[in-house]
C-alpha positions, 0 to 999 in steps of 0.5 A, a space after each residue: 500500500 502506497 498511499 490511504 486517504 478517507 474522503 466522503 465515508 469511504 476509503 480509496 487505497 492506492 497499492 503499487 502505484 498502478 491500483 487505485 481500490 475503493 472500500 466502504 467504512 466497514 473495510 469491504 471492497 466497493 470496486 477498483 478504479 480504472 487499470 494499467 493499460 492504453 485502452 480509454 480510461 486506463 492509466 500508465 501509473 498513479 502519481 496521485 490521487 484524490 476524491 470530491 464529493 462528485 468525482 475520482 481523480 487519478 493523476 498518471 504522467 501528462 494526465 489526470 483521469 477523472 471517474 465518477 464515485 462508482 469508479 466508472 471513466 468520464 474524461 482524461 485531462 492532458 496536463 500539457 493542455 492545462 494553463 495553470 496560471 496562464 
């Protein structure tokens, strides 16, 4: 396990830096979010991530993936694209 964070009652556990799970309260498995692989929402790793109260955001290099909180893909994001403070 790499990294733990507890947002909205459930618990998302990245392991490896390519496994992004999702457990509820009580310690049961809910689902993975995406995989590793070149397909549309996959990811080559996971820098980070986070979760709000709408969605689930992997940040993978040059990326951010962005699933809806049933773990399903809704869009990638190129960071290249971006104009932080720009």
């Amino acid at each position: 396990i790499d990294i733990i964070k507890k947002r909205n009652g459930r618990y998302y556990v990245q392991s490896n830096r390519d496994k992004l799970s999702v457990f509820d309260s009580n310690g049961k498995h809910l689902f993975n979010v995406g995989q590793v692989g070149q397909g549309p929402g996959e990811y080559s790793l996971i820098s980070d991530f986070d979760a709000d109260l709408d969605n689930i955001y992997i940040l993978s290099p040059k990326n951010i993936f962005v699933y809806d909180l049933s773990g399903h893909f809704i869009k990638k994001i190129s960071i290249e694209d971006c104009s932080f403070g720009k």
